[in-house]
N, CA, C and O atoms as a GROMACS GRO file, in nm:
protein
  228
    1UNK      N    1  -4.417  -5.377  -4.600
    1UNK     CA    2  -4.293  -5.300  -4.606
    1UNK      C    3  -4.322  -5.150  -4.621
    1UNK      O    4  -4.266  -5.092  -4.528
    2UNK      N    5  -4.391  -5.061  -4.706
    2UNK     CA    6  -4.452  -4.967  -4.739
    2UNK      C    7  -4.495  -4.880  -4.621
    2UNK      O    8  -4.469  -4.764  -4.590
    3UNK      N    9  -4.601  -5.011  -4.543
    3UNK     CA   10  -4.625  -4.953  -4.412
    3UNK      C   11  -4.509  -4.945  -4.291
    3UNK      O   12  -4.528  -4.860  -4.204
    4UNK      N   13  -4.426  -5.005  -4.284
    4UNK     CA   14  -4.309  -5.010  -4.190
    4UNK      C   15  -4.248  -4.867  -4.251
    4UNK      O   16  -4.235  -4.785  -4.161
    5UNK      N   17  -4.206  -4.814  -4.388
    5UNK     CA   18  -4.148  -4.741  -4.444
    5UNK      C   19  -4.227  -4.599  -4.385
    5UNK      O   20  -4.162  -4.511  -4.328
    6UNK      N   21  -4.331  -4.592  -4.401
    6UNK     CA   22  -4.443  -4.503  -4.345
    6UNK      C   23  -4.433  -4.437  -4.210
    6UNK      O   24  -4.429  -4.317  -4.182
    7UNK      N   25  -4.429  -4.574  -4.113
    7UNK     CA   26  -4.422  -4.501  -3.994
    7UNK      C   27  -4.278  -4.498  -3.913
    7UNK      O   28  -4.255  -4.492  -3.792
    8UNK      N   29  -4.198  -4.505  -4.017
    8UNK     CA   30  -4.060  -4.518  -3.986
    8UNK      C   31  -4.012  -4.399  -3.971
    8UNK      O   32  -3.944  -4.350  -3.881
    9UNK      N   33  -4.089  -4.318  -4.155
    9UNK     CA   34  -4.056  -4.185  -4.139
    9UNK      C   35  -4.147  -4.095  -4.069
    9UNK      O   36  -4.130  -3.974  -4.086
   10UNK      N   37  -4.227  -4.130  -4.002
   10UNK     CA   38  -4.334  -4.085  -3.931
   10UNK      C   39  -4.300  -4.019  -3.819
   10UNK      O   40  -4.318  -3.904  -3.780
   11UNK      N   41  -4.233  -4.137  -3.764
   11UNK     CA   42  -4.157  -4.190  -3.616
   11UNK      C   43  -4.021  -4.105  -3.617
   11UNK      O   44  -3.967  -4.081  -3.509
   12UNK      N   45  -3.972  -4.063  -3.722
   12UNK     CA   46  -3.840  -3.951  -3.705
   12UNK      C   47  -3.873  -3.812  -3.734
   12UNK      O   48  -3.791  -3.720  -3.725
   13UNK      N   49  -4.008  -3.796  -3.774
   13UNK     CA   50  -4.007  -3.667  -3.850
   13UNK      C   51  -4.087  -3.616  -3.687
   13UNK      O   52  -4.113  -3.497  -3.672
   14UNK      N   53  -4.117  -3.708  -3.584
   14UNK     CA   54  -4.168  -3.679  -3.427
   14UNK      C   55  -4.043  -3.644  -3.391
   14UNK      O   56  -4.009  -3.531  -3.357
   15UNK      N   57  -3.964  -3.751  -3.400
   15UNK     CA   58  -3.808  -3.730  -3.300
   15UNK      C   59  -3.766  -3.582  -3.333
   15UNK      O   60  -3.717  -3.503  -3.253
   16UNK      N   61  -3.791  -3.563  -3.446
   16UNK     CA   62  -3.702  -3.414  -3.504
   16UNK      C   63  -3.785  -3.322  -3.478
   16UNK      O   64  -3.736  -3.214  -3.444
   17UNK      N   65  -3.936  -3.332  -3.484
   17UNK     CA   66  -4.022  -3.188  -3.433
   17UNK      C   67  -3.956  -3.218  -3.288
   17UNK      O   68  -3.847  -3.161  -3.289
   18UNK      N   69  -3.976  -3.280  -3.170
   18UNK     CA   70  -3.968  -3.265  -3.055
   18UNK      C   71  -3.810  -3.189  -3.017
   18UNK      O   72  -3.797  -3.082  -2.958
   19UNK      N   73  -3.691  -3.281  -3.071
   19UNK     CA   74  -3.546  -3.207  -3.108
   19UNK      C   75  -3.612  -3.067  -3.091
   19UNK      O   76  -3.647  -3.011  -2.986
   20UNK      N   77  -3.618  -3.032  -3.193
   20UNK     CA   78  -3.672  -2.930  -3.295
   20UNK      C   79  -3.689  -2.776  -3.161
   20UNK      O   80  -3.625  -2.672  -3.143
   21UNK      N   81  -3.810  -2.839  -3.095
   21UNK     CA   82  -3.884  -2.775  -2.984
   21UNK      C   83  -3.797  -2.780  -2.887
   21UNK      O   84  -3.762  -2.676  -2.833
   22UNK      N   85  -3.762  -2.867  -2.860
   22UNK     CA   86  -3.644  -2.841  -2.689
   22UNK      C   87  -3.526  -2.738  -2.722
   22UNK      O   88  -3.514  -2.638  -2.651
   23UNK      N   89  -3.458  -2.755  -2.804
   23UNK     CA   90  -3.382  -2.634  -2.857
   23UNK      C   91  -3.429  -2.510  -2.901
   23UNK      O   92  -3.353  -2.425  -2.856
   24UNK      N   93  -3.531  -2.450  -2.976
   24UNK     CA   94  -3.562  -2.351  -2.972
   24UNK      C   95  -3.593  -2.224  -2.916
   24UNK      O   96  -3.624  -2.115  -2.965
   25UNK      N   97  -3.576  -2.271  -2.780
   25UNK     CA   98  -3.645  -2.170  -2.665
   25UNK      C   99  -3.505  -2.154  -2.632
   25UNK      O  100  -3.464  -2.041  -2.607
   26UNK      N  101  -3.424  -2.256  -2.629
   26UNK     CA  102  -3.320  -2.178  -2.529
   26UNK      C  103  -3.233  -2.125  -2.597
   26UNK      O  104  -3.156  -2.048  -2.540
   27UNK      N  105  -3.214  -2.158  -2.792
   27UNK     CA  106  -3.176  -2.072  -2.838
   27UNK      C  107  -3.200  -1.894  -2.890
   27UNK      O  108  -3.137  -1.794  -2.923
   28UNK      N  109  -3.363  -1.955  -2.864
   28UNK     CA  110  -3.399  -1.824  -2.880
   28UNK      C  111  -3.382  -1.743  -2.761
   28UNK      O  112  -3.383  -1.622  -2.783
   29UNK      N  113  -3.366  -1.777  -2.649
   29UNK     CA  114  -3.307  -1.688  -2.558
   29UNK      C  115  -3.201  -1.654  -2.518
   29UNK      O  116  -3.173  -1.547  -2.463
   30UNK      N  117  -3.120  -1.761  -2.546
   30UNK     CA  118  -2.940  -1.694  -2.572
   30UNK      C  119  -2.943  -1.626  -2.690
   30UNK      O  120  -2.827  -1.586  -2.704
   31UNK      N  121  -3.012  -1.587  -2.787
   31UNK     CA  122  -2.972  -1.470  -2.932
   31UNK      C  123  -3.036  -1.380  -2.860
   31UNK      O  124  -2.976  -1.275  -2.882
   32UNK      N  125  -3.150  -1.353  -2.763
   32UNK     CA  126  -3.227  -1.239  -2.746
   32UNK      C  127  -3.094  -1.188  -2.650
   32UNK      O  128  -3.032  -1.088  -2.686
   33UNK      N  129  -3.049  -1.269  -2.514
   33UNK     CA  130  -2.967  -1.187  -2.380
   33UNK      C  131  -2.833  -1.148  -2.510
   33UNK      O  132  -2.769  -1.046  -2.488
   34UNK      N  133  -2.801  -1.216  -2.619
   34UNK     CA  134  -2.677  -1.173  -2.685
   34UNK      C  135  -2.669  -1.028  -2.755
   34UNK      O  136  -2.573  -0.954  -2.775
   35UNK      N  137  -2.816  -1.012  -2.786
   35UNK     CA  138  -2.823  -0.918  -2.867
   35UNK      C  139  -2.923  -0.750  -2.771
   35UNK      O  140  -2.952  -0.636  -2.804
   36UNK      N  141  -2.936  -0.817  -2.679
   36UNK     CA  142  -2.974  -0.741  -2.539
   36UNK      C  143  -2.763  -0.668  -2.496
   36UNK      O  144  -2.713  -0.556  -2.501
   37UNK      N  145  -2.722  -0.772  -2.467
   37UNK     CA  146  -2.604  -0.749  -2.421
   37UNK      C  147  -2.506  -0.659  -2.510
   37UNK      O  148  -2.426  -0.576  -2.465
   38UNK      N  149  -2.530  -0.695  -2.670
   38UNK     CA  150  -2.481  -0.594  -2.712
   38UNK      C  151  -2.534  -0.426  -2.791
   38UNK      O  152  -2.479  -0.334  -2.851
   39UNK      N  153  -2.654  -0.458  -2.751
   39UNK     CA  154  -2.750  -0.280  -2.705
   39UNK      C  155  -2.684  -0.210  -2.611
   39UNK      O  156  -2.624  -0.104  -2.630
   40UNK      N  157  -2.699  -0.293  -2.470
   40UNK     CA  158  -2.673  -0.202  -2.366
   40UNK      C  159  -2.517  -0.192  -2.383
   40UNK      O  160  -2.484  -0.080  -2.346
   41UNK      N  161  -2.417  -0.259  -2.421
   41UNK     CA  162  -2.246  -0.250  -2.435
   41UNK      C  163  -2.269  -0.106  -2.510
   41UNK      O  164  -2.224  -0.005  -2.457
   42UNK      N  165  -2.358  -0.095  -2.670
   42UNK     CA  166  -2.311   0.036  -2.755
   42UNK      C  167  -2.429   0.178  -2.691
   42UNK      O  168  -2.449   0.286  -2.746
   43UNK      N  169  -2.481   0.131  -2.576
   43UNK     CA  170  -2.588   0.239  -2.483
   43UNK      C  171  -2.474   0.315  -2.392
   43UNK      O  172  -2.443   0.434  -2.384
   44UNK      N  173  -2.435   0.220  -2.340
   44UNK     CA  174  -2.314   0.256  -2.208
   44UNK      C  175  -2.203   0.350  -2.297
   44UNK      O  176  -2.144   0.451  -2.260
   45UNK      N  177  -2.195   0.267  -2.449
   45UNK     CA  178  -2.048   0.383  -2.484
   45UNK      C  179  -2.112   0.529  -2.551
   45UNK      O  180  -2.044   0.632  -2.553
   46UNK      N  181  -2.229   0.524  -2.595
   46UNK     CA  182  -2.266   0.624  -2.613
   46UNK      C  183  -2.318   0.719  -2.528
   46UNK      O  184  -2.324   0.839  -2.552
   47UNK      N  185  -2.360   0.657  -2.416
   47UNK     CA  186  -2.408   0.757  -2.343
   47UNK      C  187  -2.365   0.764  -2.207
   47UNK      O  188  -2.421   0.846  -2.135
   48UNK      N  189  -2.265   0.685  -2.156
   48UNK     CA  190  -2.157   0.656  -2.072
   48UNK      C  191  -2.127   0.788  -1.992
   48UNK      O  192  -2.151   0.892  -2.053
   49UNK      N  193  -2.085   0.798  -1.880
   49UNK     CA  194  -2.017   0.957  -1.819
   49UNK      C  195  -1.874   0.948  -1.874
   49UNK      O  196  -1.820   1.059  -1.876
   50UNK      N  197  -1.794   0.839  -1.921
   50UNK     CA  198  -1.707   0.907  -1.987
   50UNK      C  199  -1.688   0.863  -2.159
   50UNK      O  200  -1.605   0.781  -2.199
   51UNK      N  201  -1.791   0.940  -2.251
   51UNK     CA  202  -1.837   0.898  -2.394
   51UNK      C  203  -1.682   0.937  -2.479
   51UNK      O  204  -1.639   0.888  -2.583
   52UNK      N  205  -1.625   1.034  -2.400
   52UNK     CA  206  -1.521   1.094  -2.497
   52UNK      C  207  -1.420   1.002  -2.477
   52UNK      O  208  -1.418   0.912  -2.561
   53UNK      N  209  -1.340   0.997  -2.393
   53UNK     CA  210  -1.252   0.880  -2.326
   53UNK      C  211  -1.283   0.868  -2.176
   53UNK      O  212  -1.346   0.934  -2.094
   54UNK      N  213  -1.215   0.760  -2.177
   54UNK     CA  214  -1.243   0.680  -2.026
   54UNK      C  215  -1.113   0.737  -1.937
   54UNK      O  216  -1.092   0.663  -1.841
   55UNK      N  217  -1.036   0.830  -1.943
   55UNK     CA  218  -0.929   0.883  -1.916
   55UNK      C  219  -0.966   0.986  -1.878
   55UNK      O  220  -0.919   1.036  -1.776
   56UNK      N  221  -1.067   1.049  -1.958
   56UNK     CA  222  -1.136   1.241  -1.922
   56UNK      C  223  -1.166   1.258  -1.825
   56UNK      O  224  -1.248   1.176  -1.786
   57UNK      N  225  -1.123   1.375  -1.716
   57UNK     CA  226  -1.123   1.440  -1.602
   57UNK      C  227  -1.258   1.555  -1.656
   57UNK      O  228  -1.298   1.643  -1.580
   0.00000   0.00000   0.00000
């Protein structure tokens, strides 16, 4: 029993590293384009051709 108990938790603590790994990449690359996306959004308003308003002649 001990040994069944063993590689029982053995056998999930795999399932959850592998989980673990398939998600990581693609979350870590939707936080990088999110936080990419909102650089260039406060780049464009700061340094934009129209920084003062978007109305300015």
């Amino acid at each position: 029993m001990q040994m069944m108990l063993a590689d029982s938790h053995r056998g999930l603590s795999l399932v959850v590293d592998l989980a673990l790994d398939r998600l990581m990449a693609p979350a870590a690359i939707l936080i990088a384009l999110m936080i990419g996306g909102v650089l260039g959004y406060e780049l464009v308003q700061l340094f934009g051709p129209a920084a003062g308003s978007p109305y300015q002649l």
